[in-house]
N, C-alpha and C positions, 0 to 999 in steps of 0.2 A: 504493500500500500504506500502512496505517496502523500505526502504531507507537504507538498509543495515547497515554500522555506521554513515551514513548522518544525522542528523533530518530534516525532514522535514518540510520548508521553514515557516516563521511565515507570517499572512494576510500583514502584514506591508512591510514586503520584498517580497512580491510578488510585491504588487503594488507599489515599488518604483524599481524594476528589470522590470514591464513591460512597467512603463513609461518613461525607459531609454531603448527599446527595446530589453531587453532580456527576456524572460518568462520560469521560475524553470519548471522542471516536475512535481510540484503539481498544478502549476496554469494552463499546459497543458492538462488538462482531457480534459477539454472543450473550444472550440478556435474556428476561422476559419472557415468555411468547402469551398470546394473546390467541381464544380461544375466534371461532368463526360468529359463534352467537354475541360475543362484546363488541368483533370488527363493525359487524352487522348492524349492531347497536348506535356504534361510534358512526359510522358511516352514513345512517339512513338521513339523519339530518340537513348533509347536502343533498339531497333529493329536491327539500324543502327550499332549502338555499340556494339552489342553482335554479330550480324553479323560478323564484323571485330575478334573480338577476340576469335570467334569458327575457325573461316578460319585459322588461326595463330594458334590455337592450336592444332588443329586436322592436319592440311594441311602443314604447314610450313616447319619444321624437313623434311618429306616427301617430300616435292614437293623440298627440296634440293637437298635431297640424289637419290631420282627417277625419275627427269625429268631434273634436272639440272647436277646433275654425282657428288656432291660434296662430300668425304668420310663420313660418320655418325660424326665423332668425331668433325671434321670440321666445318659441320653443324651446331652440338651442339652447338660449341662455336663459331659461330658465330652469332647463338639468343641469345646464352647467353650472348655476348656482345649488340645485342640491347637492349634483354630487359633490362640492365646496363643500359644502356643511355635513355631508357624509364624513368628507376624507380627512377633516378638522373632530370630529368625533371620535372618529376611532383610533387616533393615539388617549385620547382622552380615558376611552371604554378600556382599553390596554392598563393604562395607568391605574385606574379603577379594580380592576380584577385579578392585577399583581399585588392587591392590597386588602384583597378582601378573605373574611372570617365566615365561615358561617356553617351552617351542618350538613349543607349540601355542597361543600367547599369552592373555591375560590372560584371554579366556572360555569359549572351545572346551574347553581342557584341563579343565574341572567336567564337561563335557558328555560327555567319553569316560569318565572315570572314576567318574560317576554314575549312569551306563545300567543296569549291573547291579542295584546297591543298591533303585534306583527297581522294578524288577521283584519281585523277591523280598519286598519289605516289602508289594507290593499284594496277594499270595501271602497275608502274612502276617497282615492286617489282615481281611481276608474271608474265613481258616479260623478259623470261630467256636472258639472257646475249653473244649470241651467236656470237656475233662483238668483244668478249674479249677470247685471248687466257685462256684457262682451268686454266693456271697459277694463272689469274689472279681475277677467281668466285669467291674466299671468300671472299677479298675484296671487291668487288661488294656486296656480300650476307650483307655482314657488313654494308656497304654505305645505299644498300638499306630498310635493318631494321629498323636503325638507323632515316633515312630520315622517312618512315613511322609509326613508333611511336611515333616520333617530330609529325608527322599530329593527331594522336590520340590524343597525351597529349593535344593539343591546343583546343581540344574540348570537352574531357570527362572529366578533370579535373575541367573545371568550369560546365559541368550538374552536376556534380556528388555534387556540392555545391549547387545547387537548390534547394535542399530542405526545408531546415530551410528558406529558403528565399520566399519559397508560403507558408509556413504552421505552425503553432507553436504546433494543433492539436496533441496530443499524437499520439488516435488511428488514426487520419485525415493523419500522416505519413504513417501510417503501409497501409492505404487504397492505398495513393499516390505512394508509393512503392511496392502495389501490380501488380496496372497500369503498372508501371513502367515497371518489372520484366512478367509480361502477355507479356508485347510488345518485352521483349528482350530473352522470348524463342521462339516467334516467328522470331525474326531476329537469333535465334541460329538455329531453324531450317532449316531456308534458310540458315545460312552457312555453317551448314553441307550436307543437303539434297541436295542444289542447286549445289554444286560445283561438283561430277561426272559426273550429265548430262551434265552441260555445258560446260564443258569438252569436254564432247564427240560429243556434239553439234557443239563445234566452232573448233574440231580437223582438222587435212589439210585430204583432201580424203586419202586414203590408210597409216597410217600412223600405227606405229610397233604397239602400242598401244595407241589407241583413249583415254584412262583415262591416260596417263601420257603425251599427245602432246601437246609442247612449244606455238605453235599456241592455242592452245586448253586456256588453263591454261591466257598467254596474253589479252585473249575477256572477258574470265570469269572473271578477276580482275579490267577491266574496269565497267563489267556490274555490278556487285556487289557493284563497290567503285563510281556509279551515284546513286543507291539506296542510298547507306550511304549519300550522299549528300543531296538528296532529301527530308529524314525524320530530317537533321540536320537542314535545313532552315524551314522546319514545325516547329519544335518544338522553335526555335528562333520566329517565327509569332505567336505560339498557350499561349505563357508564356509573364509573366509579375511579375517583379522584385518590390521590397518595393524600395524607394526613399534613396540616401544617402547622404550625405553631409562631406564637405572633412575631417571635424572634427569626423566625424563620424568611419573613418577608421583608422586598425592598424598603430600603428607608431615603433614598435617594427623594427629592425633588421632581417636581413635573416633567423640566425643561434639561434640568440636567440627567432623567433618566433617557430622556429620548437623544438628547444631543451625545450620550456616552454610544448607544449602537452604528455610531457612524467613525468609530473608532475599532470596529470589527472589520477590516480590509473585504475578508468574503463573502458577508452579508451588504457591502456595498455595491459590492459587483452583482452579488444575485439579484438585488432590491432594484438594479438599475436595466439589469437587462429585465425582469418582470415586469418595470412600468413600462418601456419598451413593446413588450411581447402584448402585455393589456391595451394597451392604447394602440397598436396596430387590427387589434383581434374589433375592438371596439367601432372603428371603420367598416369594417368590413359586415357586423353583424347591425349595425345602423342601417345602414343601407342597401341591408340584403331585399329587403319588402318594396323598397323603391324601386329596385333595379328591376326586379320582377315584371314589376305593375308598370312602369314608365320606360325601360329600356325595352326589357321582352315582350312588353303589353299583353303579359299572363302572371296577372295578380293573382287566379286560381291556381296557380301552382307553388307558391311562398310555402303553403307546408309543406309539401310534399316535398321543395329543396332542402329546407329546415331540418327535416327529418330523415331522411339519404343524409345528410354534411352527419348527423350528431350520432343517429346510428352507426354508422361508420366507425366514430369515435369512440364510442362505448365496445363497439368488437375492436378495437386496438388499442384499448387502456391496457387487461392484462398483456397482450403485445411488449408494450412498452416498457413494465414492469420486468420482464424476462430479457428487451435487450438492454434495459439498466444494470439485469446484473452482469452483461457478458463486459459490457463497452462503457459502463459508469454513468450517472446521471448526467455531465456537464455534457457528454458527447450525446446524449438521447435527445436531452433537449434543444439540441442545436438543429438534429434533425428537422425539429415540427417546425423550425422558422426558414428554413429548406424548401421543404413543401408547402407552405403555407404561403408562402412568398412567389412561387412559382406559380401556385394556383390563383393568383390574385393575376399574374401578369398573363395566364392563359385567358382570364376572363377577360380582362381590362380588352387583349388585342383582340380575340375570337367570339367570345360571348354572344355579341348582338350579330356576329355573322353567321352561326352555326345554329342547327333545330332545337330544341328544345332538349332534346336528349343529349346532345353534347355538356349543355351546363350541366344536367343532373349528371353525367358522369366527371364532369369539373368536381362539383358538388362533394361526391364521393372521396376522391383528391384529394381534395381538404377536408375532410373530415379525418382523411389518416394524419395528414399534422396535427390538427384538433386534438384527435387520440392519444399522440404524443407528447403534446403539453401540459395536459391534468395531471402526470403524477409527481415529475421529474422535480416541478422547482418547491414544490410543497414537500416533497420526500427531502430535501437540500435545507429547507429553513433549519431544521431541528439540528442538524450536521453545523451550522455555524453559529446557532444558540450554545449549543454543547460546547464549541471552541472555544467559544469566551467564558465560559463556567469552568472549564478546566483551569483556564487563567487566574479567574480572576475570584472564583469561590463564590459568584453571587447567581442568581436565576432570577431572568426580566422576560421571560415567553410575552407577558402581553405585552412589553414594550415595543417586541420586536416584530411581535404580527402587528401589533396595533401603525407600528410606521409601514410594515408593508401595504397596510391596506391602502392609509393614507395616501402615500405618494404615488400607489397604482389608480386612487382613484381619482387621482387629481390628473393624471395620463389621460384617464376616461373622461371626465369632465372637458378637457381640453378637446378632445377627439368628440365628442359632442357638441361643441361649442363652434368649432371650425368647419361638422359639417352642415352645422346649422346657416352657418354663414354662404358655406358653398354652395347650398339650396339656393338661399335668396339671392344671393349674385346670377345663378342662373334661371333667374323666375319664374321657380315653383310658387305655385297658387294651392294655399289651405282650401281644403276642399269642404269641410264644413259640414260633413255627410253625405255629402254628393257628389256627385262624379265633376270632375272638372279638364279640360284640353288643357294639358301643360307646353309652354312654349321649346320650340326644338333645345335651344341653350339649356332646358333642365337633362336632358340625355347625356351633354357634355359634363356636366356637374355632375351627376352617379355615376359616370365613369370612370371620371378624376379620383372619386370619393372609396368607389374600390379597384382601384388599381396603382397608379404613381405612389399614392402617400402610403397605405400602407405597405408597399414593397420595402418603401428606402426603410420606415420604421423597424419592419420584421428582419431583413437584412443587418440595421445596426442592431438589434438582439443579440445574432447571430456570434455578430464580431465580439461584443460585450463579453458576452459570458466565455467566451472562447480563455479568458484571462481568468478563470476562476478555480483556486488553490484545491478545494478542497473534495477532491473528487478517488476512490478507491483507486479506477483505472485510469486517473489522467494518463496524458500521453500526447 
């Protein structure tokens, strides 16, 4: 194994790091293991969680501009300001949950007492605003982001610390985080797949368009955000936390806990190729629904690519888990930005020139980079939390998810906010529930939108992580 310019931990300091509970990466070869019924447990949560954050990615932008009437730009910035206030929370919810006491210890207890909130705000967010004069939608759109991110962060930011916390296990992660990631493309599927029937399922009889009706959209956010509920309190029943003691936890400061993880060299590097890798992925799943509807002028087929791309990705999670352990995580994930990036430039150049069938086997394409990049940099966090605990004697899990979430979401917000702009430069017209003639310049705009900018993005991923120390088989 290579430690990059690390040396590798002497017998002495393992066992005085692991009887102060933290354990080096050399003393994690061998750890732990972890039964299929806990993985299961641990896992099923992103179901819920990846649910939520396909529906917001794929849907959100959209169901502003086309069932709500709010102009494209508008829109932008006004995800772009939740996810601000997202990515400003969750160093905060980090801070909070590396400090917290209780009997359902330090992250579970966010997770039982979040479930509801998380439900009712998705209720809230997709019963369009029809009691508010037009004037007053962005604001609402603002409110309502804002509020429903606040519900996510209170929940995803302490699972997203559970790991180190059932497992010290090297490969015993990479396993736990394949669970994980099985369970959250199938909640991706359900968030993309489920959202146009039921749509059309819960639309008012006769109404101009069954896939954009306010009724429609309102049942569907309820029912999806009782699911997220449901698997949030599983996974609080199905996990079980290590014991802490008060002397046990951070005593560091806000600012100084968070300002100390950028003093971790390979958690900067991973942290920067993952804002990277999110904000490229973020392009492309924006404006998958556009391109359909306005380049291929076959809006009836958005799920059906939706679900070819994520399918795909779910039969090449464990894939990727298997060539992680031949070739190492740093090299696995370089792969998905590989193909990810290729499949963006086959479309950007062929797409609107070829049948229908060509995208969906695009589609496919990238769904194996897709596949490739759920396990790899989340199996890698715990690997450079570990490294500064062997250093340093201390444990900040939620500092350290909590700044990844942060600056990945703030990647997203950005890549939200620009393709907001690139709409309205190319004069998309909000359609307001109704169908509307967009001017030729918007074709050029969802082009742009998935093809040039996410390539350069996914390509600097690529380079990024290429420098990162901390991998079994670097090379």
């Amino acid at each position: 194994m290579s430690y990059g310019n690390h040396e590798a931990p002497s017998r002495r300091s393992i066992e005085r790091n692991t009887q102060a509970g933290y354990t080096p990466l050399g003393a994690r070869m061998a750890g732990n293991r972890l039964t299929v019924k806990q993985k299961l447990g641990f896992g099923i949560f992103d179901m819920g969680g990846n649910m939520f954050f396909t529906l917001m990615a794929f849907w959100a932008l959209k169901y502003l501009t086309d069932t709500v009437g709010i102009a494209a730009i508008w829109a932008g910035a006004a995800v772009m300001i939740g996810k601000v206030w997202d990515a400003v929370t969750d160093p905060l919810m980090g801070f909070i949950s590396d400090r917290t006491l209780s009997r359902w210890g330090r992250r579970r207890v966010y997770l039982l007492f979040g479930a509801v909130p998380m439900c009712l705000s998705m209720a809230f967010f997709f019963t369009a605003p029809v009691y508010l004069p037009t004037s007053m939608h962005v604001l609402w759109a603002i409110f309502a982001l804002m509020l429903i991110n606040t519900a996510a962060t209170i929940t995803n930011v302490p699972y997203g610390s559970l790991t180190p916390e059932l497992t010290s296990d090297y490969h015993e992660q990479s396993s736990l985080n394949g669970y994980r990631f099985g369970c959250a493309v199938l909640g991706t599927i359900a968030g993309a797949g489920a959202v146009q029937p039921l749509v059309q399922i819960f639309s008012r009889p006769g109404a101009a368009d069954p896939l954009l009706d306010q009724r429609g959209f309102s049942l569907m956010g309820l029912t999806l955000g009782a699911v997220m509920m449901i698997v949030t309190i599983i996974t609080f029943l199905g996990t079980k936390e290590k014991t802490y003691r008060k002397q046990d936890l951070p005593t560091k400061g806000f600012f100084a806990t968070f300002l100390l993880v950028f003093k971790n060299k390979p958690y900067v590097l991973l942290l920067a190729t993952y804002a990277l890798h999110i904000t490229g992925i973020t392009f492309l799943t924006t404006i998958l629904a556009f391109y359909t509807e306005n380049v291929l002028n076959r809006g009836d087929i958005t799920t059906i690519a939706m679900i070819l791309l994520l399918v795909t990705a779910m039969l090449c999670i464990p894939i990727s888990v298997l060539v992680s352990k031949r070739i190492g995580k740093r090299r696995t994930y370089q792969i998905c930005f590989v193909i990810l990036s290729s499949a963006c430039a086959v479309i950007y150049a062929l797409g609107h020139r070829m049948p229908v069938e060509f995208f969906f086997g695009v589609m496919v394409y990238a769904g194996i980079g897709v596949g490739f990049s759920y396990v790899a940099p989340f199996a890698m966090v715990p690997d450079v939390i570990e490294h500064e605990a062997a250093k340093t004697g201390e444990r900040k899990e939620g500092a350290y998810y909590g700044m990844w979430t942060f600056i990945s979401k703030l990647g997203t917000a950005l890549a939200l906010f620009v393709a907001g702009h690139i709409l309205e430069w190319g004069g998309y017209i909000a359609q307001a529930g109704g169908a509307a003639i967009q001017p030729p310049t918007v074709f050029y705009a969802i082009r742009i939108i998935i093809g040039p900018i996410p390539i350069a993005i996914l390509f600097a991923a690529a380079v990024v992580i290429h420098f990162y120390p901390l991998d079994k088989n670097k090379g």
